[in-house]
N, C-alpha and C positions, 0 to 999 in steps of 0.2 A: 137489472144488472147486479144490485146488491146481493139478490136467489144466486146467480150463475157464480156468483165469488163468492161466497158462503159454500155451495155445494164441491166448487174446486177445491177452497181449502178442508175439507173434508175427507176428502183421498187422502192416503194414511203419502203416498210417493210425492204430493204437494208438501205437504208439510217437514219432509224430508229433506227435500229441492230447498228450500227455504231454508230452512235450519245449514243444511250446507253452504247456501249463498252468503247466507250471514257469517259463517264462519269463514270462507274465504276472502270474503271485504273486510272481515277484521284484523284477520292475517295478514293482507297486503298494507292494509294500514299501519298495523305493528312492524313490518318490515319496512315501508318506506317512510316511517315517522324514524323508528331503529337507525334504520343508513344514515340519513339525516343528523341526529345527535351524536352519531357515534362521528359522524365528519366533522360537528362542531368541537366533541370533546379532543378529539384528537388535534384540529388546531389549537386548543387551549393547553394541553400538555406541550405541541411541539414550541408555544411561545414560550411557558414557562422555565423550558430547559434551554432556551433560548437566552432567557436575559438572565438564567443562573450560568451562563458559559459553559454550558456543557461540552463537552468536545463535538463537531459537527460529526465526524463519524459514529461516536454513538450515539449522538442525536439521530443522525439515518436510520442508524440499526434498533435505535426503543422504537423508533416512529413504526417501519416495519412491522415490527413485533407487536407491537400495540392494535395497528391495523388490523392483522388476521386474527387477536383475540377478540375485538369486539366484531369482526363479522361472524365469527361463530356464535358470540351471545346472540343477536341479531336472528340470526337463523332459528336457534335455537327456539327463539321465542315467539317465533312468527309458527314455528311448527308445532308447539304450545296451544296457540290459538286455535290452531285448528286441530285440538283433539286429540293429535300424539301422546300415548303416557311419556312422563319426562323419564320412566324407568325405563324403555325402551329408547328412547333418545339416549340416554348414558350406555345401554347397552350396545348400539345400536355406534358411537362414536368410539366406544373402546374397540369393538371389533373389528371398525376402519384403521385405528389406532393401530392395532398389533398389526393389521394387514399392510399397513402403510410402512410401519416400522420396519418389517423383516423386507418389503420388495424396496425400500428407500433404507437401506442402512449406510450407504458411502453419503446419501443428502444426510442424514441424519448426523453422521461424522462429521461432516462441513458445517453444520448447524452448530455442535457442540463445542467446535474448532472456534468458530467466529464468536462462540460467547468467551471462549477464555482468551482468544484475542482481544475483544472489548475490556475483559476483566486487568488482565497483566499491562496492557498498552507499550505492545514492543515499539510500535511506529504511533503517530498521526495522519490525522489527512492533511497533506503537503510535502510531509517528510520523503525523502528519495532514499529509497532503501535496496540492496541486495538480497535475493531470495535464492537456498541452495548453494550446494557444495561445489568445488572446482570443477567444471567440464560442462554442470548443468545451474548455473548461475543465470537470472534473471532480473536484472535493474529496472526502475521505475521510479515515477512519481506518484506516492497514494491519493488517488482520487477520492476511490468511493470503500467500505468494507459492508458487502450484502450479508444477508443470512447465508446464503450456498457461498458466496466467493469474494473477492479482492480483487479489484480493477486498479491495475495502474497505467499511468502514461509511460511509455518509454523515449527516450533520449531523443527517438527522430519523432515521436510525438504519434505513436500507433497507439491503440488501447492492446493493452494485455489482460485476459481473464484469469486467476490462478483459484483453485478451489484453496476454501479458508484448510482444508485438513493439510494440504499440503504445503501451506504458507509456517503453518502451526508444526511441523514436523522437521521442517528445514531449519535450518541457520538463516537469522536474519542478520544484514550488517544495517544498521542505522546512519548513515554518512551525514545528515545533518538533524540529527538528536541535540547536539549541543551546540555553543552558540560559535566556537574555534577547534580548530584544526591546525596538524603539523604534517608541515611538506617537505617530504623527502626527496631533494635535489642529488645528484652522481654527477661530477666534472671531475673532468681526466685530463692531468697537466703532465708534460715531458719531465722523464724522471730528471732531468737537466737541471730544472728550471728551481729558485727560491721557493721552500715551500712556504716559509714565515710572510715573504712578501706577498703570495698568491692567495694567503688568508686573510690579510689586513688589508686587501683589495674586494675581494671574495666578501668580509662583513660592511666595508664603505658599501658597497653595493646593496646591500642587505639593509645597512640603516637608511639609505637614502630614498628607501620607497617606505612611505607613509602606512600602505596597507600590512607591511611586515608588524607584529605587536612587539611592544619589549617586554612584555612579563606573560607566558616566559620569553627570557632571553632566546634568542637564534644559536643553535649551536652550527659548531663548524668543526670536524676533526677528518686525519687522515683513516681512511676506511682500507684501502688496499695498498700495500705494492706490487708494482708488474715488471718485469724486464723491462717495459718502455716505459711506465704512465706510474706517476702517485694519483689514484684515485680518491678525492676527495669529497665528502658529507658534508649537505648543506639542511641543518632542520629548522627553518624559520619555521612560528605559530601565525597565523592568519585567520582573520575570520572566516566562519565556514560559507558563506555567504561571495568571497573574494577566492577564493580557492582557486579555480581552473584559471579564471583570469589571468592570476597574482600567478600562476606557475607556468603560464606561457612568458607573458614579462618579465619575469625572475629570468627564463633560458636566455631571452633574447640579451637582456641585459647586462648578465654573465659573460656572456659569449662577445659582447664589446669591450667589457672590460676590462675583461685580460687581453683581449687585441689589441686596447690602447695602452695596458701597463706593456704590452710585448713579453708578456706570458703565453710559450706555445702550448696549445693542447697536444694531449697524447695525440701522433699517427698513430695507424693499427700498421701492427709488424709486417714488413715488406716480405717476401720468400723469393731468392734468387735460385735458377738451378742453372744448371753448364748441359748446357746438350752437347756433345761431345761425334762429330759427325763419321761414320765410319770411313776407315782408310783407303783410299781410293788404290785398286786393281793395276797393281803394274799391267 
């Protein structure tokens, strides 16, 4: 037995078969040892940017990122083992590199998008934001920011995809960036009617709801005249958190209050015409 495996390994193609075997158990081993560490290091980055508060959107977006550089090391290194020059690996990732680059230049654009998203911090994740100009406006809740894109929730609660380039090129409106907000109210009283008594009604109303803030103060001034109506501005500050709420409350509460001061709102203008029938035929 020992002759017959002496003589095998002797063949120049045994010894060959071996040395390749070996180098492919060692490459899968460097590869599945690699995966391995590299999932352990990466939970230990994602906890440390964890308990440094990092913002969870960029926590997403390093975690991401950190993922696909250590699976290239990984790679890298598994194909190492087995014999690859690393100068042909470098040359060999540049020229996927430029190839990827010129057929992915809009991904690329999204890519560079969502780092100078990260970088500037126009929103957060939670914040409800506007995306885009009058006509092509898009509301949301920031859920997530990918490398290619930006997921938000929208109002009826669908998911919205937007690529980061075009997040990054639009106008963003931030609506709870800050921690209050001012609400702009319109009531339309008969030009008839006390406008001094219909403001000192108009702010009782306004101090009498707790969610109203007093710094700043609520303003209140005449905004229009009409043939029929003084239209009147109401800008209480409210928390941004109280907002929608606080301005459905506000109408309802307004709209009693002058019905019980017997403050009429503007009607809108009546139009009378005369039809005038033609004269009937002797």
């Amino acid at each position: 037995m020992h002759a017959f495996v002496d003589r095998l390994m002797a063949l120049p193609w045994a010894a060959y078969s071996l040395d390749v075997a070996a180098r492919l158990a060692i490459a899968a081993l460097v590869f599945v040892g690699g995966w391995y560490l590299s999932r352990l290091m990466l939970k230990i980055f994602v906890r440390v940017l964890t308990r440094t508060n990092v913002d969870p959107m960029l926590r997403e977006f390093l975690r991401n990122l950190a993922s696909g550089a250590l699976l290239v090391v990984v790679i890298v290194a598994a194909l190492d083992q087995l014999g690859v020059p690393m100068t042909s690996i470098m040359a060999a990732l540049g020229a996927a590199g430029l190839a990827v680059a010129l057929a992915l230049r809009d991904s690329l654009s999204n890519l560079a998008a969502g780092v100078m998203l990260i970088l500037l911090k126009p929103f957060r994740a939670g914040d409800t934001i506007t995306v885009g100009g009058a006509g092509s406006q898009q509301t949301g809740r920031v859920e997530s920011l990918k490398l290619m894109h930006t997921v938000l929730a929208t109002p009826d609660n669908a998911v919205l995809v937007l690529p980061n380039n075009l997040v990054a090129s639009q106008p963003i409106l931030n609506v709870t960036a800050l921690a209050k907000r001012r609400l702009d109210l319109m009531v339309a009283i008969a030009l008839r009617e006390n406008v001094p008594r219909a403001f000192e009604v108009l702010l009782t109303t306004l101090h009498d709801d707790p969610r109203v803030l007093a710094d700043p103060a609520p303003q209140i001034t005449v905004e229009r005249l009409t043939d029929t109506a003084v239209e009147i501005a109401l800008r209480p500050w409210v928390a941004t958190v109280d907002y929608w709420q606080l301005r459905s409350d506000l109408l309802m509460r307004i709209q009693s209050a002058l019905a019980d001061a017997d403050i009429d709102s503007a009607a809108p203008p009546k139009e009378f015409r005369l039809v005038q029938s033609p004269a009937a035929e002797p």
